[in-house]
Jmol script that loads the backbone (N, CA, C; Angstrom):
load data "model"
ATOM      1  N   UNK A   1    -117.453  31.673  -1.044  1.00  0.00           N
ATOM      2  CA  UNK A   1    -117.684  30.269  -0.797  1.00  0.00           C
ATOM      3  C   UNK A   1    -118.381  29.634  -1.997  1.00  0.00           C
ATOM      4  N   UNK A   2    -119.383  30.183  -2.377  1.00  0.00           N
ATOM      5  CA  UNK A   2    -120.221  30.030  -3.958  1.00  0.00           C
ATOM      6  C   UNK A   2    -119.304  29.623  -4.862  1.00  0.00           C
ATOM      7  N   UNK A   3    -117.996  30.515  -5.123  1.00  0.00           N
ATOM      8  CA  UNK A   3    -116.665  30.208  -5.926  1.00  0.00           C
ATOM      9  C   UNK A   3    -116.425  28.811  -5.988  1.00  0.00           C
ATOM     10  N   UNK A   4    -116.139  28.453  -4.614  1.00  0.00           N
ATOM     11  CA  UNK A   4    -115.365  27.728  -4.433  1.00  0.00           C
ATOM     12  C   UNK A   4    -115.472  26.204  -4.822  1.00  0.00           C
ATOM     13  N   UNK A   5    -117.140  26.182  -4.220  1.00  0.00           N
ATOM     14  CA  UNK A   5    -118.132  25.161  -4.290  1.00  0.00           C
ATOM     15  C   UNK A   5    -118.487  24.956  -5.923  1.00  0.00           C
ATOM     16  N   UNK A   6    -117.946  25.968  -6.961  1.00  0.00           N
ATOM     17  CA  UNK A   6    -118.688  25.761  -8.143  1.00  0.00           C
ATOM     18  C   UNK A   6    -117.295  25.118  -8.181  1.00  0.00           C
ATOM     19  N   UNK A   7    -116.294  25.185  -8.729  1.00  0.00           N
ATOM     20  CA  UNK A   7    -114.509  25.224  -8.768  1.00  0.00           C
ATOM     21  C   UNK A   7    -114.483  23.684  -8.558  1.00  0.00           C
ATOM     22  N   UNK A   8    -115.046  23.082  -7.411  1.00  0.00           N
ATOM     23  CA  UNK A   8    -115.137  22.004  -6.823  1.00  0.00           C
ATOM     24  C   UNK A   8    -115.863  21.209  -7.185  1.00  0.00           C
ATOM     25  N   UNK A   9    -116.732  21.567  -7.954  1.00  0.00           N
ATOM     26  CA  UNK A   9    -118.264  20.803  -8.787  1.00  0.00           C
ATOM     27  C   UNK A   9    -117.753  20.617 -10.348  1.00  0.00           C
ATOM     28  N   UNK A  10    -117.241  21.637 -10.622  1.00  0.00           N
ATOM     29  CA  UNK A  10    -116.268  21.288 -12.207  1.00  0.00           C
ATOM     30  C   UNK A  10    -115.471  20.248 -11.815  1.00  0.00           C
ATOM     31  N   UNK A  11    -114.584  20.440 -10.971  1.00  0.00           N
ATOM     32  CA  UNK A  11    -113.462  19.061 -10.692  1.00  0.00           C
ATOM     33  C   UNK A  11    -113.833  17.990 -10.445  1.00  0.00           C
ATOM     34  N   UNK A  12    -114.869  17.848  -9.893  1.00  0.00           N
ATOM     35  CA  UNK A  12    -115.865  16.386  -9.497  1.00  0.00           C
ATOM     36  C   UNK A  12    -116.449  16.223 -10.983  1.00  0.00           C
ATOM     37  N   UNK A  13    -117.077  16.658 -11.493  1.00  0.00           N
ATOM     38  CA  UNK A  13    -117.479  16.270 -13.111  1.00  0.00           C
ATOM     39  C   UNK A  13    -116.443  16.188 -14.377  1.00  0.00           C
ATOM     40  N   UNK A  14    -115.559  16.668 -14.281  1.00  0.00           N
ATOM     41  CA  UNK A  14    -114.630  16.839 -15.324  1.00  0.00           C
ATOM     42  C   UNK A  14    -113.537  15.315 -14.559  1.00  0.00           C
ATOM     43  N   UNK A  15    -113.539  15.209 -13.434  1.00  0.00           N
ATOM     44  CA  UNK A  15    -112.683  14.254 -13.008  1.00  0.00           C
ATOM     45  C   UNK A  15    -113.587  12.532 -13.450  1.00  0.00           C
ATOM     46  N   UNK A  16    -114.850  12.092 -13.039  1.00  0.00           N
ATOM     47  CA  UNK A  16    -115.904  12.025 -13.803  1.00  0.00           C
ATOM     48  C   UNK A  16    -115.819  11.143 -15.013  1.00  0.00           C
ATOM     49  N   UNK A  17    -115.739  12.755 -15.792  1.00  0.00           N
ATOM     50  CA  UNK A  17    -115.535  12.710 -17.383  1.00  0.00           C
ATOM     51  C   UNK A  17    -114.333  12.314 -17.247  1.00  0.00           C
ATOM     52  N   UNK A  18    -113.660  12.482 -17.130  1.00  0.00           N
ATOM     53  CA  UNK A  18    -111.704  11.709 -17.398  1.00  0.00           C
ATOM     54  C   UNK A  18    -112.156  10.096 -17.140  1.00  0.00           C
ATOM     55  N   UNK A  19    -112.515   9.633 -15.929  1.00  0.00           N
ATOM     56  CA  UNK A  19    -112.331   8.969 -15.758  1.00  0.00           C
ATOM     57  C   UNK A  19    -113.181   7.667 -16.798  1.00  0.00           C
ATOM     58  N   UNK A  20    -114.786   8.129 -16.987  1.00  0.00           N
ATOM     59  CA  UNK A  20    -115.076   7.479 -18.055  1.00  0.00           C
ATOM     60  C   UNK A  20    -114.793   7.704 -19.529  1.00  0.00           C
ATOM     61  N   UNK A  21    -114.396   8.428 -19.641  1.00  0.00           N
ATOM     62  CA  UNK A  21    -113.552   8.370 -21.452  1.00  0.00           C
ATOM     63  C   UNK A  21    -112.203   7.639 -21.025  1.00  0.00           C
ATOM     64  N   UNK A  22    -111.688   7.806 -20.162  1.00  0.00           N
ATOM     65  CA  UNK A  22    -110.438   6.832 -19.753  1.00  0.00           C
ATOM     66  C   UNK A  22    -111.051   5.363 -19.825  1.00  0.00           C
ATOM     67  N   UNK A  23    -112.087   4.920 -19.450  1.00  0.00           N
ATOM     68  CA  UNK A  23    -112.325   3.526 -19.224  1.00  0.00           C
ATOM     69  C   UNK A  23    -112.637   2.997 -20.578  1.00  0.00           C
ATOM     70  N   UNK A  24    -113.411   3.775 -21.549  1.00  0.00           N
ATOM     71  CA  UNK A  24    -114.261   3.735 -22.736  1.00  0.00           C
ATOM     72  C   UNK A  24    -112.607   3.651 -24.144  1.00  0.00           C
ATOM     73  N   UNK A  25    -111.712   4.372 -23.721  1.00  0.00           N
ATOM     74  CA  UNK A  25    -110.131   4.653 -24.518  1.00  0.00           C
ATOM     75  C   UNK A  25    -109.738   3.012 -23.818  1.00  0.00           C
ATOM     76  N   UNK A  26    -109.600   2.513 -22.605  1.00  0.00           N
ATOM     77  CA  UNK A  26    -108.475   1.461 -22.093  1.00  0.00           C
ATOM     78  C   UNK A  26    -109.619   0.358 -22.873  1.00  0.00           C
ATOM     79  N   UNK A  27    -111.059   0.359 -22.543  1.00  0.00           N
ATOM     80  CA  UNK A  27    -111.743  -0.643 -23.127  1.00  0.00           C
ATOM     81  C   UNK A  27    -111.247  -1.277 -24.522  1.00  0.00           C
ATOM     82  N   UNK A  28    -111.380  -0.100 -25.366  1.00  0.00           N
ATOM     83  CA  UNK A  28    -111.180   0.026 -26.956  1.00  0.00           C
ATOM     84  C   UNK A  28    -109.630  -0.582 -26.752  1.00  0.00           C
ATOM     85  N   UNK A  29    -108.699   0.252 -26.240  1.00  0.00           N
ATOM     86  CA  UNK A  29    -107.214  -0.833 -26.710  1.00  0.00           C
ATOM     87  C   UNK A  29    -107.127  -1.988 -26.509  1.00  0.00           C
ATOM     88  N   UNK A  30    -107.642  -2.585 -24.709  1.00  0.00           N
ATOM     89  CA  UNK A  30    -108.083  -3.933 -25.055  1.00  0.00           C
ATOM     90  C   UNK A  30    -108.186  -4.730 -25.827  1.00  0.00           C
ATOM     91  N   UNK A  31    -109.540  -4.423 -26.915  1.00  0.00           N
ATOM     92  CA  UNK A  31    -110.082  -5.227 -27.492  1.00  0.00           C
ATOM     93  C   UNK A  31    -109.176  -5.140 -28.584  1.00  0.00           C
ATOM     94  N   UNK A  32    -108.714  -4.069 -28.971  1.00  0.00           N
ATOM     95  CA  UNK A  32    -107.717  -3.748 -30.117  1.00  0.00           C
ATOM     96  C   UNK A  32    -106.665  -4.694 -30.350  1.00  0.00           C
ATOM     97  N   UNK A  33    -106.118  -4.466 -28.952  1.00  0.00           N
ATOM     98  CA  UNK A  33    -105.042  -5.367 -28.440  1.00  0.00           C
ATOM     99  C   UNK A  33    -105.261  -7.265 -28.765  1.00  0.00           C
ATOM    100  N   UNK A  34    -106.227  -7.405 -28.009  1.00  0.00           N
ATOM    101  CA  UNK A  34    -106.767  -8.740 -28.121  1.00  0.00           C
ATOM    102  C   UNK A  34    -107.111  -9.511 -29.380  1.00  0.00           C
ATOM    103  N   UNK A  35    -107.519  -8.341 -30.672  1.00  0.00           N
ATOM    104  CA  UNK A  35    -107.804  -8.563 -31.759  1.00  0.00           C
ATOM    105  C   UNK A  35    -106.491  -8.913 -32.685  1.00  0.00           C
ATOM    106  N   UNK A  36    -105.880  -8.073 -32.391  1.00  0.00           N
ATOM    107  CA  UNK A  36    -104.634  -8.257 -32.989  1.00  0.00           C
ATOM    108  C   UNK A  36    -103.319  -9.759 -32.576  1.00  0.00           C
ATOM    109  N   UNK A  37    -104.251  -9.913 -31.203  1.00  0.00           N
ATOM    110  CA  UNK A  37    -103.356 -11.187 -30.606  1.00  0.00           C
ATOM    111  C   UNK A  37    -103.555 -12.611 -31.057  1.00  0.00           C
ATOM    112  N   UNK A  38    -105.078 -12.616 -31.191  1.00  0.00           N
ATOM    113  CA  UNK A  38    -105.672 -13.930 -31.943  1.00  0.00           C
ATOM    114  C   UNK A  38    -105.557 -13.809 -33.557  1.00  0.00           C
ATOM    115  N   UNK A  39    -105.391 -12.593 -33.762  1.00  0.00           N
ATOM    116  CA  UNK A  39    -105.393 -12.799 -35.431  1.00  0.00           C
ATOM    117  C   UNK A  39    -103.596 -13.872 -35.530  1.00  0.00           C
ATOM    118  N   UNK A  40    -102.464 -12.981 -34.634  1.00  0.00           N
ATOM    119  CA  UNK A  40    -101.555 -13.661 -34.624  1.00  0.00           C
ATOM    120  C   UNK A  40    -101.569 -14.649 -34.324  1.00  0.00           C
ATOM    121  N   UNK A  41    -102.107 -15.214 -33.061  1.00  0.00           N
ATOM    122  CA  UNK A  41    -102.422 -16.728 -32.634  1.00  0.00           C
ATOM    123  C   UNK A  41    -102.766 -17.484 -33.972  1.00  0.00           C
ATOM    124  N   UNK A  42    -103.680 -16.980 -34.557  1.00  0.00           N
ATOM    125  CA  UNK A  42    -104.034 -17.875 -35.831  1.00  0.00           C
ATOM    126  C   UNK A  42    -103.196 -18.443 -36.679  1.00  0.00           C
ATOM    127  N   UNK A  43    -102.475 -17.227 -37.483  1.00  0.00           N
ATOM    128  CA  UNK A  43    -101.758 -16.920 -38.411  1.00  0.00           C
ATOM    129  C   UNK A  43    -100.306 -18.300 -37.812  1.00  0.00           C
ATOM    130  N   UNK A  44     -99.983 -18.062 -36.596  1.00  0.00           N
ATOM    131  CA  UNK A  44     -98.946 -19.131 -36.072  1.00  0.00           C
ATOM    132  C   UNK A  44     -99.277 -20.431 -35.538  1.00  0.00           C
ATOM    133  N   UNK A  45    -100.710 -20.789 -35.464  1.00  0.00           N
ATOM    134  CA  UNK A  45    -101.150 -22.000 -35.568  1.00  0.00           C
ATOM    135  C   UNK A  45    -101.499 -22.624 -36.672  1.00  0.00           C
ATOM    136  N   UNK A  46    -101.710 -22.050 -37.953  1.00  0.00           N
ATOM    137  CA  UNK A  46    -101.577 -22.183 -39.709  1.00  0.00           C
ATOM    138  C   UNK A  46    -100.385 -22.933 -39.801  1.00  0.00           C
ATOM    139  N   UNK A  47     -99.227 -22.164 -39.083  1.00  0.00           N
ATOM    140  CA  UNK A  47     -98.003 -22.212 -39.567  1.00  0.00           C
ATOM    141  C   UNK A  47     -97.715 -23.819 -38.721  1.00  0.00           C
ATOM    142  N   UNK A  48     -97.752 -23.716 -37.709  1.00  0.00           N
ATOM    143  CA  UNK A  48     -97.499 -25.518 -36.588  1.00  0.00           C
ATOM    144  C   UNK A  48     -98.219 -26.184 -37.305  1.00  0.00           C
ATOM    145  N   UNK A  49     -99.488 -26.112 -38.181  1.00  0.00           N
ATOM    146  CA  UNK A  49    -100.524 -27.124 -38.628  1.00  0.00           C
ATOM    147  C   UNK A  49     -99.548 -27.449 -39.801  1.00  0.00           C
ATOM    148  N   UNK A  50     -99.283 -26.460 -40.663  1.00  0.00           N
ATOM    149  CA  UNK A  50     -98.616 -27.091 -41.830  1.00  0.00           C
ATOM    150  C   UNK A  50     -97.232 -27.506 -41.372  1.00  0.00           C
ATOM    151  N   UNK A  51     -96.697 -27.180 -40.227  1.00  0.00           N
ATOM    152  CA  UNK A  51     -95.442 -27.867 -40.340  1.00  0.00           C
ATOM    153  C   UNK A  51     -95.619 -29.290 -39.520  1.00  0.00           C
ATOM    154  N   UNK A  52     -96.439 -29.479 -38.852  1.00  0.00           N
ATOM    155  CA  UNK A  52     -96.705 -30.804 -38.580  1.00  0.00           C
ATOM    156  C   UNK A  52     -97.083 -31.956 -39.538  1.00  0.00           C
ATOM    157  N   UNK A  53     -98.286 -31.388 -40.786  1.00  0.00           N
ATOM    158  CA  UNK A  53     -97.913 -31.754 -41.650  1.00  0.00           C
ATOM    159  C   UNK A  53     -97.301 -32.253 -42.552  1.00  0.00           C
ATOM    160  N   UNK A  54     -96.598 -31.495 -42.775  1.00  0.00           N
ATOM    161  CA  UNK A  54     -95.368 -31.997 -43.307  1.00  0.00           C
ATOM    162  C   UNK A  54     -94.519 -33.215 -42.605  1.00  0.00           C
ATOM    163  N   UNK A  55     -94.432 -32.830 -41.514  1.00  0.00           N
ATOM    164  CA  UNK A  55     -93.324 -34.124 -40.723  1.00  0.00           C
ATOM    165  C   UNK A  55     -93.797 -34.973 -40.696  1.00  0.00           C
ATOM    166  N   UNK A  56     -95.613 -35.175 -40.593  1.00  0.00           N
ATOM    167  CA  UNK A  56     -96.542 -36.511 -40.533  1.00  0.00           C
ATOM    168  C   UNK A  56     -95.889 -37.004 -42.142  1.00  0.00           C
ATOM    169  N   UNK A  57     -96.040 -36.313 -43.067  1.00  0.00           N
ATOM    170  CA  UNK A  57     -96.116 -36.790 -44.450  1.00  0.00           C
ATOM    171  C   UNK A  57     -94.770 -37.375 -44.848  1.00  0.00           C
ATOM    172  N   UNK A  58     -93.694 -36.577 -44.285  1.00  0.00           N
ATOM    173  CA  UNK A  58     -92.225 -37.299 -44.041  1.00  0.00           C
ATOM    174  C   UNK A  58     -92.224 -38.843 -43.279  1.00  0.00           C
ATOM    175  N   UNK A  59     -92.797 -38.862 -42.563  1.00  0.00           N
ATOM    176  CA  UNK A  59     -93.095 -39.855 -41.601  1.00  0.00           C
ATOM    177  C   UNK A  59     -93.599 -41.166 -41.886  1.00  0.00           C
ATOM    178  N   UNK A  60     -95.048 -40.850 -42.493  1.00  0.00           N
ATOM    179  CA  UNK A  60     -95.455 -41.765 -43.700  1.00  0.00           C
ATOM    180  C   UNK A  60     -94.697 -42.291 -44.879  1.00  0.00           C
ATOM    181  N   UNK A  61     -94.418 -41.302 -45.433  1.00  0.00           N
ATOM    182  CA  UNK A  61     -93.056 -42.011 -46.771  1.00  0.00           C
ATOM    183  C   UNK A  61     -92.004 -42.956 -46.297  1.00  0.00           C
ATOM    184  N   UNK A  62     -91.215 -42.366 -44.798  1.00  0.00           N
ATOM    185  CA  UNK A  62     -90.528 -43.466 -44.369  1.00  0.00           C
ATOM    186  C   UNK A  62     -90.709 -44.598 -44.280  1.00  0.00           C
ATOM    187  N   UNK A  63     -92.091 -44.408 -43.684  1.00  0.00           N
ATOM    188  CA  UNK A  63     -92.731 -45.744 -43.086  1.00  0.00           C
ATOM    189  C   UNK A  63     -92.680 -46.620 -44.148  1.00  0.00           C
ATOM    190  N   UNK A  64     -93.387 -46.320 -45.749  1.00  0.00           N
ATOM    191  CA  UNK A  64     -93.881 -46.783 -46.541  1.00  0.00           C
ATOM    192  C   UNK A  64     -92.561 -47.666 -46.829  1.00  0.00           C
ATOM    193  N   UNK A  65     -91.637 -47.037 -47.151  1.00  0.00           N
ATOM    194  CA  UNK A  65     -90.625 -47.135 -47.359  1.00  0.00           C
ATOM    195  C   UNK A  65     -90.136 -48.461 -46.563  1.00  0.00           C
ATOM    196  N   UNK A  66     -89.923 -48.018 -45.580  1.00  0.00           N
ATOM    197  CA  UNK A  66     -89.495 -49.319 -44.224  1.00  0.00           C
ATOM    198  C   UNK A  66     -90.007 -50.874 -44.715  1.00  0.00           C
ATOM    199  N   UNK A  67     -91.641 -50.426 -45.122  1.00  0.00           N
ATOM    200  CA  UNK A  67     -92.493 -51.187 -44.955  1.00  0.00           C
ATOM    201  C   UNK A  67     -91.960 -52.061 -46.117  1.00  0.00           C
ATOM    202  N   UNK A  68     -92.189 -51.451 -47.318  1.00  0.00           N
ATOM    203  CA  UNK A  68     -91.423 -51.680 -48.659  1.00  0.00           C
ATOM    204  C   UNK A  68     -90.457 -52.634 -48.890  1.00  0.00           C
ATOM    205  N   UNK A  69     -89.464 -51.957 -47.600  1.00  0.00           N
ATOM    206  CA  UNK A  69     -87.701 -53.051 -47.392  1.00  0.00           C
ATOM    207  C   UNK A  69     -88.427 -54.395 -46.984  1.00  0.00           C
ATOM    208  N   UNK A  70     -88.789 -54.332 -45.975  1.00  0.00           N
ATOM    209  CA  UNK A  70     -89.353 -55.326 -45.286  1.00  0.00           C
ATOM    210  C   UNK A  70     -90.081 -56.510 -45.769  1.00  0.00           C
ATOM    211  N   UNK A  71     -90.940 -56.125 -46.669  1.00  0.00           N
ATOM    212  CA  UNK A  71     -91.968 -57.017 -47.387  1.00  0.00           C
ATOM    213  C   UNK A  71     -91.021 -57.801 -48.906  1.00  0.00           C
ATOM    214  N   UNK A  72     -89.886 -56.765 -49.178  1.00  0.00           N
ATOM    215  CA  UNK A  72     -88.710 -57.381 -50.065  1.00  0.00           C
ATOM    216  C   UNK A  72     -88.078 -58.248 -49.490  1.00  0.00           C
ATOM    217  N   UNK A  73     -87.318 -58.384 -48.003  1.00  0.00           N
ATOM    218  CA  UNK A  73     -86.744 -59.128 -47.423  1.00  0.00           C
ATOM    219  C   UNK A  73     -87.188 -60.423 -47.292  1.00  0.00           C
ATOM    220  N   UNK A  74     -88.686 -60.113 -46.731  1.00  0.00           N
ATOM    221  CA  UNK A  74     -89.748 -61.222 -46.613  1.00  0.00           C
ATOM    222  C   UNK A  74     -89.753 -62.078 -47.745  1.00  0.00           C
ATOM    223  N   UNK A  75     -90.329 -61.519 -48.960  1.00  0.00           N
ATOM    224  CA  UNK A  75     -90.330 -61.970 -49.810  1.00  0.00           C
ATOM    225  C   UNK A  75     -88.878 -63.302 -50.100  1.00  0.00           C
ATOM    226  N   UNK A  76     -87.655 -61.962 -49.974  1.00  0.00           N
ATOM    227  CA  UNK A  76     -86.288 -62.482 -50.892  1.00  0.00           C
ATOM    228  C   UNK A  76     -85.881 -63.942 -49.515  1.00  0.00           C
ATOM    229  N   UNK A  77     -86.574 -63.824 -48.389  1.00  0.00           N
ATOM    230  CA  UNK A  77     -86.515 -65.111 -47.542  1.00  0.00           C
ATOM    231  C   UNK A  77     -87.449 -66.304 -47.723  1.00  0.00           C
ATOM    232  N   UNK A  78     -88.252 -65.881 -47.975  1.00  0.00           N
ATOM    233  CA  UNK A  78     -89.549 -66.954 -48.671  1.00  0.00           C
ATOM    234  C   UNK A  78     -88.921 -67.889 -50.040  1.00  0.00           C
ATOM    235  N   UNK A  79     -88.354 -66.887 -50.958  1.00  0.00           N
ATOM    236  CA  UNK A  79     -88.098 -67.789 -52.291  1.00  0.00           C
ATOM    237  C   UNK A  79     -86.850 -68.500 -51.746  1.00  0.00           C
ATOM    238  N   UNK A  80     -85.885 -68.351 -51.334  1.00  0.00           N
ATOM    239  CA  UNK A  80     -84.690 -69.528 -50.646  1.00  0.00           C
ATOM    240  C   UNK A  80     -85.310 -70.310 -49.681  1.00  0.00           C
ATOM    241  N   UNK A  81     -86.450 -70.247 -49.028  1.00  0.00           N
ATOM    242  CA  UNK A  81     -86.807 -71.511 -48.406  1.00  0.00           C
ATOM    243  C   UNK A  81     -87.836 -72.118 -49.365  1.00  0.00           C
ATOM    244  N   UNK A  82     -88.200 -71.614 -49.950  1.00  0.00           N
ATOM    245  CA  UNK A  82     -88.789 -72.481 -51.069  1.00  0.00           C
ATOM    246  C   UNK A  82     -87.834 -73.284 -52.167  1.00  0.00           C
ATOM    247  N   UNK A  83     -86.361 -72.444 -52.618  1.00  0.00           N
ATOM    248  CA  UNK A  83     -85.619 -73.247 -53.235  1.00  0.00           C
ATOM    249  C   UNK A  83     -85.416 -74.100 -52.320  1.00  0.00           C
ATOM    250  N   UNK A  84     -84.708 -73.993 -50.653  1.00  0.00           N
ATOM    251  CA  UNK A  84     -84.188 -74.942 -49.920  1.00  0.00           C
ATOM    252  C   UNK A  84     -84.974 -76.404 -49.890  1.00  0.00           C
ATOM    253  N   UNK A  85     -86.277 -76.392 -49.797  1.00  0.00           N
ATOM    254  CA  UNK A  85     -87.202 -77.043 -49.967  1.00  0.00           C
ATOM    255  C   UNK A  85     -87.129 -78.019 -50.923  1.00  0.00           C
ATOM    256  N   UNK A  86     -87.262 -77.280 -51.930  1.00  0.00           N
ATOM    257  CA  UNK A  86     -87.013 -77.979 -53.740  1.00  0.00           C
ATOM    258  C   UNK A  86     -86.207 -78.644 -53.478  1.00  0.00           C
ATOM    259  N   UNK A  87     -84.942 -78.453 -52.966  1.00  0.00           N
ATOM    260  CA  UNK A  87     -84.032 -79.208 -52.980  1.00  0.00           C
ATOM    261  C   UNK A  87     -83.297 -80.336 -52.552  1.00  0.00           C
ATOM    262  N   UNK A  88     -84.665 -80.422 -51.170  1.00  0.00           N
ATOM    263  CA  UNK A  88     -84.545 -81.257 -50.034  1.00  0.00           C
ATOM    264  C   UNK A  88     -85.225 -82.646 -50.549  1.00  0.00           C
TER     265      UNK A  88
END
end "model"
wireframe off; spacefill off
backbone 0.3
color backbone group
């Protein structure tokens, strides 16, 4: 019975031990895991920042641009009502 009871006292401690080096191993990949997820998170929010970027800066030039036509038009309508004027 002594046997048996020791047999049974290893398996309760060694089961134990498994189980906290198991928790202390899943802990560590976790964080491993997690570390490696935000580094990527980063690395692909770099990447949306500069490509938003960019499309803002595309965006702006258009505009400028637009703006550009516009203030020519203005303009090229202003001097014919000013000739029309002259002429009146």
């Amino acid at each position: 019975m002594d046997l048996k009871m020791s047999f049974a006292k290893r398996a309760v401690v060694w089961l134990f031990v498994g189980l906290i080096v198991g928790g202390i191993a899943a802990d560590w990949w976790e964080r491993h895991r997690a570390a490696n997820d935000i580094a990527d998170l980063k690395v692909r929010q770099a990447d949306q920042l500069k490509e938003s970027q960019a499309k803002m800066e595309q965006k702006i030039e258009q505009l400028s641009r637009d703006l550009n036509t516009e203030r020519q038009r203005r303009e090229a309508l202003e001097r014919v009502l000013a000739d029309l004027r002259k002429g009146s």
